[in-house]
SESEDO-972615 format. One record per residue: x, y, z of N, C-alpha, C, O in turn; residue in three letters. Coordinates in Angstrom, 2 decimals. Each point is the difference from the previous one (the first is absolute). Layout:
<<X; Y; Z>; <X; Y; Z>; <X; Y; Z>; <X; Y; Z>; 'ALA'>,
...
//
This chain:
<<0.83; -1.19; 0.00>; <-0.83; 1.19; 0.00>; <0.87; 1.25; 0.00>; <1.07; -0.16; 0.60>; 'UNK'>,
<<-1.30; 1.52; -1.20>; <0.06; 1.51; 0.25>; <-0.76; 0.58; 0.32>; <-1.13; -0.21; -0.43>; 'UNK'>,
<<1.40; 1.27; 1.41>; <-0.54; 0.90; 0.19>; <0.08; 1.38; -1.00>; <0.95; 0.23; -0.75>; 'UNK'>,
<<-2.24; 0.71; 0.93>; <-0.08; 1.16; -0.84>; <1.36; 0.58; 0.75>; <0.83; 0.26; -0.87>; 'UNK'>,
<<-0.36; 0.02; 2.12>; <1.19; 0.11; 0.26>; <1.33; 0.19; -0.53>; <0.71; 0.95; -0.31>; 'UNK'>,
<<-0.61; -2.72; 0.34>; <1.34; -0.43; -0.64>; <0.34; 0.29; -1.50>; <1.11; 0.05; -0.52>; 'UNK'>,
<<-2.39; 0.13; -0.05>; <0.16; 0.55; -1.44>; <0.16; 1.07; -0.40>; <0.52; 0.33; -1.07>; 'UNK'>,
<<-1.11; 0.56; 2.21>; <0.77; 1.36; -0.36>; <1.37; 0.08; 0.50>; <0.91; 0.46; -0.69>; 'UNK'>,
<<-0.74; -0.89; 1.88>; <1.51; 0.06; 0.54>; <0.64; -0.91; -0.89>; <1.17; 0.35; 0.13>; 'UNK'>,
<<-1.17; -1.18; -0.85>; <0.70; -0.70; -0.90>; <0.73; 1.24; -0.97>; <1.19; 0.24; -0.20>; 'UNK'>,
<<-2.46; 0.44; -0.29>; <0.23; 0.73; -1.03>; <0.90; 1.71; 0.32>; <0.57; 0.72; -0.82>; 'UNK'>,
<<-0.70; -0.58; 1.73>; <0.46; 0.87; 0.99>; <1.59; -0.61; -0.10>; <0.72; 0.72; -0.70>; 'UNK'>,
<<-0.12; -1.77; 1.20>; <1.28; -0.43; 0.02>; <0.31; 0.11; -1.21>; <1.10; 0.52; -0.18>; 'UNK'>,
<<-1.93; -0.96; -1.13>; <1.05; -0.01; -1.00>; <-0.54; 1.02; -0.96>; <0.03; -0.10; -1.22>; 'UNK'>,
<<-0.52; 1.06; 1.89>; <-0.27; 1.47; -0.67>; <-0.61; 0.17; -1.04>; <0.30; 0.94; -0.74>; 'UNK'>,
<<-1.10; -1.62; 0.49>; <-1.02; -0.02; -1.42>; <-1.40; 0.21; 0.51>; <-0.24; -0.22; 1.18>; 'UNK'>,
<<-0.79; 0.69; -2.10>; <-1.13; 0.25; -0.05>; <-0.75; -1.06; -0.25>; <0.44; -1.12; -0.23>; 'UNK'>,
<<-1.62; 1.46; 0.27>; <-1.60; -0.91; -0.30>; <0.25; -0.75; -1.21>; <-0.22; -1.21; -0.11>; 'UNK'>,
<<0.69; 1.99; -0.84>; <-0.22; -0.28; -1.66>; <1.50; -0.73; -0.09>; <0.08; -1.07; -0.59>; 'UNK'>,
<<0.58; 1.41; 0.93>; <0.91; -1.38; 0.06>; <0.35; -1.05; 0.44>; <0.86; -0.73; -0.49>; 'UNK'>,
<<-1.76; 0.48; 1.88>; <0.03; -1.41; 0.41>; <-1.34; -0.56; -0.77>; <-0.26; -1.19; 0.19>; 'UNK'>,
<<-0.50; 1.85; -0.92>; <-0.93; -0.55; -0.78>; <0.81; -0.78; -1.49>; <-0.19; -1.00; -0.69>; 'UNK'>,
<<0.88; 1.83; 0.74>; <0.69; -0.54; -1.78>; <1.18; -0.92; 0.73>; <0.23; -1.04; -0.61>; 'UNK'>,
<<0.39; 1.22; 1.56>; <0.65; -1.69; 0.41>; <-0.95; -0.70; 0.06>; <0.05; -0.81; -0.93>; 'UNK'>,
<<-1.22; 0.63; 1.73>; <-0.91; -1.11; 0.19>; <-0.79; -0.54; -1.28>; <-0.39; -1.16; -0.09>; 'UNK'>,
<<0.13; 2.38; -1.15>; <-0.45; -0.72; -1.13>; <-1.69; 0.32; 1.00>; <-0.92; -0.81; -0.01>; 'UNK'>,
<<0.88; 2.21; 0.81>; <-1.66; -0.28; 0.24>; <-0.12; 1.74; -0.36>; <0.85; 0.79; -0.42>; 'UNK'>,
<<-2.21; -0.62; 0.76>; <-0.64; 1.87; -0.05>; <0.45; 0.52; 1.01>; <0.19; -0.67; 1.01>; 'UNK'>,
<<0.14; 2.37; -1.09>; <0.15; 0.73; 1.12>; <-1.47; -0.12; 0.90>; <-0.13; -0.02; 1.23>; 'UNK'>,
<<-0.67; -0.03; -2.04>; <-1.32; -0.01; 1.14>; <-0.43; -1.48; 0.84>; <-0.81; -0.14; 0.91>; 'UNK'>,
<<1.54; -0.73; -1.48>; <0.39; -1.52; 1.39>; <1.06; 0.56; 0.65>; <-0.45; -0.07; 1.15>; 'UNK'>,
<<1.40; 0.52; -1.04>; <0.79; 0.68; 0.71>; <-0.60; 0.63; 1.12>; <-0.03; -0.34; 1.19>; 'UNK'>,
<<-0.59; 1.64; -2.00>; <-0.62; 0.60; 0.93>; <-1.08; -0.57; 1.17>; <-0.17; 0.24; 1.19>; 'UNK'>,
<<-0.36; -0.98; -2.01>; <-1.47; -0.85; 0.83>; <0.99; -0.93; 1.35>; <-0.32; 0.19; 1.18>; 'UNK'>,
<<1.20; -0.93; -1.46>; <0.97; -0.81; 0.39>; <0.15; 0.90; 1.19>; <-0.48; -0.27; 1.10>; 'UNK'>,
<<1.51; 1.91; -1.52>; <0.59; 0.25; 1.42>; <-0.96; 0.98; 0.73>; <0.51; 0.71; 0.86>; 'UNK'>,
<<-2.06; -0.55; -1.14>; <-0.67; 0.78; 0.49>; <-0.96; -1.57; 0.83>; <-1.01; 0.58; 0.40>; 'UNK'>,
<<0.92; -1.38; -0.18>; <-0.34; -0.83; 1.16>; <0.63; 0.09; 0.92>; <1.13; 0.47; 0.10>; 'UNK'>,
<<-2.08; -1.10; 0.98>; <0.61; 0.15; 1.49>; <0.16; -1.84; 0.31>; <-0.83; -0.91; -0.05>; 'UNK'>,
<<2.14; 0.93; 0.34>; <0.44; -1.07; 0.51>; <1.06; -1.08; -1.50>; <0.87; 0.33; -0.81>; 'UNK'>,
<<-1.43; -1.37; 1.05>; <0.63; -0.80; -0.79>; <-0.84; 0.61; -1.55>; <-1.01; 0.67; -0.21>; 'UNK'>,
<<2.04; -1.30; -0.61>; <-0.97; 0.40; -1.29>; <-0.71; -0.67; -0.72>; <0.56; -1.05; -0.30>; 'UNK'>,
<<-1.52; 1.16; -0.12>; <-1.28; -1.22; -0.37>; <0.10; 0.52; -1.77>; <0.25; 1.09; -0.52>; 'UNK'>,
<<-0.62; -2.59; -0.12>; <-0.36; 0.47; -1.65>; <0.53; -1.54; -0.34>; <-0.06; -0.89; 0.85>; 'UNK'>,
<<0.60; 0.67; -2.23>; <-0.15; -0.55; -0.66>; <1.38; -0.70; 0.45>; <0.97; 0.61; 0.45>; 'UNK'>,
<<-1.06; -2.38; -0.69>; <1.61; -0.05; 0.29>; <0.88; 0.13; -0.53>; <1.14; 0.23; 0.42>; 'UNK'>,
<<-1.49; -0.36; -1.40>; <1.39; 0.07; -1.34>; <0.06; 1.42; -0.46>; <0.82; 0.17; -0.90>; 'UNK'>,
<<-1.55; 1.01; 1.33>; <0.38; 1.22; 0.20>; <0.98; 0.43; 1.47>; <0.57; 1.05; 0.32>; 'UNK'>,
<<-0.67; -2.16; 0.24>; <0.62; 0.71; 1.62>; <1.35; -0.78; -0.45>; <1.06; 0.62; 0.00>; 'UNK'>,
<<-1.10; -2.28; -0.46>; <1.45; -0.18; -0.10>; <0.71; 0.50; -1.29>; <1.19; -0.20; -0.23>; 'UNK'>,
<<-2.19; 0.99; -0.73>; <1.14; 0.60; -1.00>; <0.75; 1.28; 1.06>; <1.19; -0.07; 0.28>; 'UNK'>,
<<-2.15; 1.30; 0.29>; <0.72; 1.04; 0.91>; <1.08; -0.99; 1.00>; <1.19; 0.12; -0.29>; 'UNK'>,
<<-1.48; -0.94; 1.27>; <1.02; -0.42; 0.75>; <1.21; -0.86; -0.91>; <1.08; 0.11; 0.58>; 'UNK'>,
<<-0.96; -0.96; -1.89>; <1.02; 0.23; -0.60>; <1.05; 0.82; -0.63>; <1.22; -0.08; -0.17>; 'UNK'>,
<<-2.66; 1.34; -0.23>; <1.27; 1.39; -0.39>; <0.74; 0.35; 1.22>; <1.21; 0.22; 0.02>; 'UNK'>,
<<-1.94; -0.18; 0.95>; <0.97; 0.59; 1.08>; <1.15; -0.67; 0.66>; <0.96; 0.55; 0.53>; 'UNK'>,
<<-1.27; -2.11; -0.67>; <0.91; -0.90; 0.24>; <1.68; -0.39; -0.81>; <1.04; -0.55; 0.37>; 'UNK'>,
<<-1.55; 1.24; -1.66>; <1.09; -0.16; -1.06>; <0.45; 1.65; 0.20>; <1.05; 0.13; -0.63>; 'UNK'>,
<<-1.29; 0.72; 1.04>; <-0.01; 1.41; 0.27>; <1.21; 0.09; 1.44>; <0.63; 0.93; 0.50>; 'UNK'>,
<<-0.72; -2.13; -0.26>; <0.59; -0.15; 1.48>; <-0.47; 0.42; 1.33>; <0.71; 0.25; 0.97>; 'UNK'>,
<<-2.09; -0.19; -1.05>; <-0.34; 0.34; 1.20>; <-0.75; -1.95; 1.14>; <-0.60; -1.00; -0.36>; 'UNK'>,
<<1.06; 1.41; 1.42>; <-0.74; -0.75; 0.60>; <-0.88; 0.16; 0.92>; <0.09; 0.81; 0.93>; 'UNK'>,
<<-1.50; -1.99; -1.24>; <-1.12; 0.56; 0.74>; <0.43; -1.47; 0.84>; <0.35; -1.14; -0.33>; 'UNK'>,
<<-0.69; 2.11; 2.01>; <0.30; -0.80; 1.19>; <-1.45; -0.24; 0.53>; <-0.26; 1.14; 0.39>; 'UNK'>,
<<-0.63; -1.74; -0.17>; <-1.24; -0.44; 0.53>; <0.00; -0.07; 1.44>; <1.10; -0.26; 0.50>; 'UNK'>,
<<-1.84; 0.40; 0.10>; <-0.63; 0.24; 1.42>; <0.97; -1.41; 0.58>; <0.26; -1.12; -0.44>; 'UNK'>,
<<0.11; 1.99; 1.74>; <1.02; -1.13; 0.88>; <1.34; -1.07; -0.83>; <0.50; -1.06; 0.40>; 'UNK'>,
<<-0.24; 1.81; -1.55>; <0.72; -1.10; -0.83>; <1.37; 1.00; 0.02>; <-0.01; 1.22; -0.14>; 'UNK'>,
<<1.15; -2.05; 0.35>; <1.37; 0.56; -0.06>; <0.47; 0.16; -1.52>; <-0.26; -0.85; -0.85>; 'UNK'>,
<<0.86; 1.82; 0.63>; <0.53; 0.57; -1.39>; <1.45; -0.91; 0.07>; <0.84; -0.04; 0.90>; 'UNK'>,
<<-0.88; -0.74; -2.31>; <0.65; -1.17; -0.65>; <0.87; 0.82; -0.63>; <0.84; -0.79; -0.44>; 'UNK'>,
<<-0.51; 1.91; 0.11>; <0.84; 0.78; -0.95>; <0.63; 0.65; 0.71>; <-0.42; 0.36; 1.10>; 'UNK'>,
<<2.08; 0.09; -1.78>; <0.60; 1.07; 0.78>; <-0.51; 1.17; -1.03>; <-0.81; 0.17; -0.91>; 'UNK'>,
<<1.68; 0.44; 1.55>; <-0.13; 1.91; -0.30>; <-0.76; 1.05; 1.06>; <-0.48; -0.21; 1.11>; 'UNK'>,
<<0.58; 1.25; -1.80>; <-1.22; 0.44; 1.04>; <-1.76; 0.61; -0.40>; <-0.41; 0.27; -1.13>; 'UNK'>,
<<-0.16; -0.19; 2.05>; <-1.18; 0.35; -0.19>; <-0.77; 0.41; 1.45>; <0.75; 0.30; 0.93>; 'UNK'>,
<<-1.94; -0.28; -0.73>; <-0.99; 0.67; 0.52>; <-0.94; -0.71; 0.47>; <-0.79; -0.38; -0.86>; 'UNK'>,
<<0.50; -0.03; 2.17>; <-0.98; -0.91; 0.49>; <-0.84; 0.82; 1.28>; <0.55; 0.62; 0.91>; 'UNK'>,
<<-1.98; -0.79; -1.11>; <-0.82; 0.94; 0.61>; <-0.26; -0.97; 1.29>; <-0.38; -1.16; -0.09>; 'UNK'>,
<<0.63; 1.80; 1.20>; <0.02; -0.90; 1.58>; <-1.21; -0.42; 0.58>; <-0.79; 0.84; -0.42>; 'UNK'>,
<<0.23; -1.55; 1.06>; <-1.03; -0.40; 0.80>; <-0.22; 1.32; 0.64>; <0.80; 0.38; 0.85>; 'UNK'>,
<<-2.05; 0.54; -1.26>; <-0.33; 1.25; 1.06>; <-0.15; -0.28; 1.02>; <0.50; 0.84; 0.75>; 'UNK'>,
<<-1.36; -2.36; 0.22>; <-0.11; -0.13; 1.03>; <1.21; -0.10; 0.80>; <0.04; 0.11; 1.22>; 'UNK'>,
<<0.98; -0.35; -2.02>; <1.30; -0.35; 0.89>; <0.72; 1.37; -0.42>; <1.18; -0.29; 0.13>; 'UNK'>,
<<-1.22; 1.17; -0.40>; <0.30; 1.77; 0.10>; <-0.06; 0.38; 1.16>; <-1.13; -0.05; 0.49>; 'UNK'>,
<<2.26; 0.56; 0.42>; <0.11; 1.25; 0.86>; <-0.79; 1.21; -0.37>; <0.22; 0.43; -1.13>; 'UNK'>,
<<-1.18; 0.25; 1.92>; <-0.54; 0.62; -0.34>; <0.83; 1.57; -0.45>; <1.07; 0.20; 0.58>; 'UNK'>,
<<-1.24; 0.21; -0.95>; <0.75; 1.22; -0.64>; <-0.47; 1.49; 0.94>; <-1.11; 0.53; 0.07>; 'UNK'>,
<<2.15; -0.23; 0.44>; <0.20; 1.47; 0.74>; <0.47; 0.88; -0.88>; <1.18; 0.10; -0.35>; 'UNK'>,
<<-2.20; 0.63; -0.08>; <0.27; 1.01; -0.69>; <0.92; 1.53; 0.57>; <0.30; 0.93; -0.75>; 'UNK'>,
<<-0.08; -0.98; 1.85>; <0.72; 0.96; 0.78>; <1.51; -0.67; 0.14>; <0.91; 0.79; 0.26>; 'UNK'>,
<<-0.63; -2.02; -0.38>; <1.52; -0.45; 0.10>; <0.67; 1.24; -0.93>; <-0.54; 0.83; -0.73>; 'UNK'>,
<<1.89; -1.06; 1.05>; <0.97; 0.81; -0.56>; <0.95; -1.11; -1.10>; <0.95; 0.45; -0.65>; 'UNK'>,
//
């Protein structure tokens, strides 16, 4: 699975727009759009979700799934359990 999330932050890391992870994937900017404007995982067609998660995969990005350890080196960006967040003091220095 992806999230509407990870697909923008995908695209965010490797600095391209809507209309070009559409023409890697071989899909429309407006599945794109539909894709990263859901909330949560992304729902649609499957062989539209594994053409986007192959472009991004050959793109070099990796999508890490809920509780699953990242298999790749390099670096990247992993969003933390909020419940397990220190709450944030906005007055610290």
């Amino acid at each position: 699975m992806i999230t509407a999330g990870q697909m923008r932050a995908a695209r965010a890391l490797l600095g391209i727009d809507q209309k070009t992870l559409a023409e890697m994937a071989g899909v429309s900017v407006p599945t794109i759009q539909r894709m990263e404007a859901s909330q949560g995982n992304v729902r649609g067609v499957v062989d539209t979700l594994s053409k986007v998660v192959t472009a991004l995969d050959r793109a070099g990005i990796e999508l890490i799934g809920e509780q699953a350890p990242s298999t790749a080196t390099g670096r990247g960006v992993r969003l933390k359990d909020p419940v397990s967040q220190p709450a944030r003091d906005d007055n610290a220095v």
